[in-house]
C-alpha positions as CSV (number, residue, x, y, z in Angstrom):
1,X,0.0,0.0,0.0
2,X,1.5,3.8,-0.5
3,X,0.7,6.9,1.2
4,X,0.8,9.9,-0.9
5,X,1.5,13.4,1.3
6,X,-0.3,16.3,0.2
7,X,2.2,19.2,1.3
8,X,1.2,22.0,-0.6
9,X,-2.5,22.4,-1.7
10,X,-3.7,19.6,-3.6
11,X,-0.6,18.6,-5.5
12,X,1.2,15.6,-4.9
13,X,4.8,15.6,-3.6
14,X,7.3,13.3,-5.0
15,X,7.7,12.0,-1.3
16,X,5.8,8.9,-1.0
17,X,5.9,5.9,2.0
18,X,5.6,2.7,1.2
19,X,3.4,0.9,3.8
20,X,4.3,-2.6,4.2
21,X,1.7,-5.4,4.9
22,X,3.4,-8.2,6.8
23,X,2.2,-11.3,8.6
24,X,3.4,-11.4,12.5
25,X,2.7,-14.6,14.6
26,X,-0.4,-15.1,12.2
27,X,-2.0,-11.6,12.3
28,X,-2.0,-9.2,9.3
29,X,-0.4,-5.6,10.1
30,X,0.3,-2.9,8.6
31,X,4.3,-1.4,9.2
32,X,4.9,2.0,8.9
33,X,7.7,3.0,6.4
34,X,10.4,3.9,9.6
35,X,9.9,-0.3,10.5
36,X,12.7,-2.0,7.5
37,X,14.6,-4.6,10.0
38,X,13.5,-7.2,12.3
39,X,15.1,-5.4,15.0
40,X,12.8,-1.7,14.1
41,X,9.9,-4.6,14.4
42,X,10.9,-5.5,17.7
43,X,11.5,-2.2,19.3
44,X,8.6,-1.0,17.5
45,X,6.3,-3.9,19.6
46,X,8.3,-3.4,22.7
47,X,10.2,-6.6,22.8
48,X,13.4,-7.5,24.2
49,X,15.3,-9.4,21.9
50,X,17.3,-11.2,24.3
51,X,14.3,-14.1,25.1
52,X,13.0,-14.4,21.4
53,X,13.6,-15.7,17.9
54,X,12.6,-14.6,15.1
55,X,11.9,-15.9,11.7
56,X,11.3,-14.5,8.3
57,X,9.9,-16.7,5.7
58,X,11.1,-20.0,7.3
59,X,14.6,-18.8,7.6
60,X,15.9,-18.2,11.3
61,X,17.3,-14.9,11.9
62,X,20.4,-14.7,14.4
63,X,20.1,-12.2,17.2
64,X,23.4,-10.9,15.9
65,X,21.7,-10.2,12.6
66,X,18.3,-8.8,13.9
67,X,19.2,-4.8,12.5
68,X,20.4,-6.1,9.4
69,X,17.6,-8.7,8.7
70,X,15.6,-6.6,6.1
71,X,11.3,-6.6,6.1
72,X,9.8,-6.8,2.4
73,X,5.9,-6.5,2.0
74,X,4.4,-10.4,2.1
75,X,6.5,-11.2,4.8
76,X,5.4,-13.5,7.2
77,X,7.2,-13.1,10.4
78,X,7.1,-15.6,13.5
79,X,8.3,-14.0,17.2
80,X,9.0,-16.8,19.4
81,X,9.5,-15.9,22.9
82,X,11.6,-18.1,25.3
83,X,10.3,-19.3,28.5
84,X,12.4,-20.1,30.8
85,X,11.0,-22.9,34.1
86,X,11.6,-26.0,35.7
């Protein structure tokens, strides 16, 4: 989906955000254009990354990797937290 901005009158600026449309832990959302890495996904929903794991499409993403891991629209995105008990 894209977002024109109407800065001046009626006319169009150039300037346009491109909102993804992701899947996360099987619920359809809508990311705003600042939210392009796994880890802008997790800060953005308030999760420490220290007790999850994330994956992208079936592939794993390594904790070490989490601000490089890029978002695309379509993504499907699981965010398994760890639970820790005896």
């Amino acid at each position: 989906m894209e977002q024109v901005l109407f800065l001046n009158g009626n006319q169009p600026q150039a300037l346009i955000h491109h909102i993804m449309q992701v899947t996360v832990n099987g619920q359809n959302r809508e990311l705003s254009p600042e939210i392009t890495t796994a880890g802008n996904l997790l800060a953005e929903l308030k999760i420490a990354r220290e007790r999850v794991a994330v994956v992208i499409n079936e592939n794993v993403v390594r904790r070490a990797e989490l601000d490089n891991a890029a978002l695309a629209d379509g993504d499907t995105i699981e965010i398994i937290t760890m639970v820790g008990g005896g």
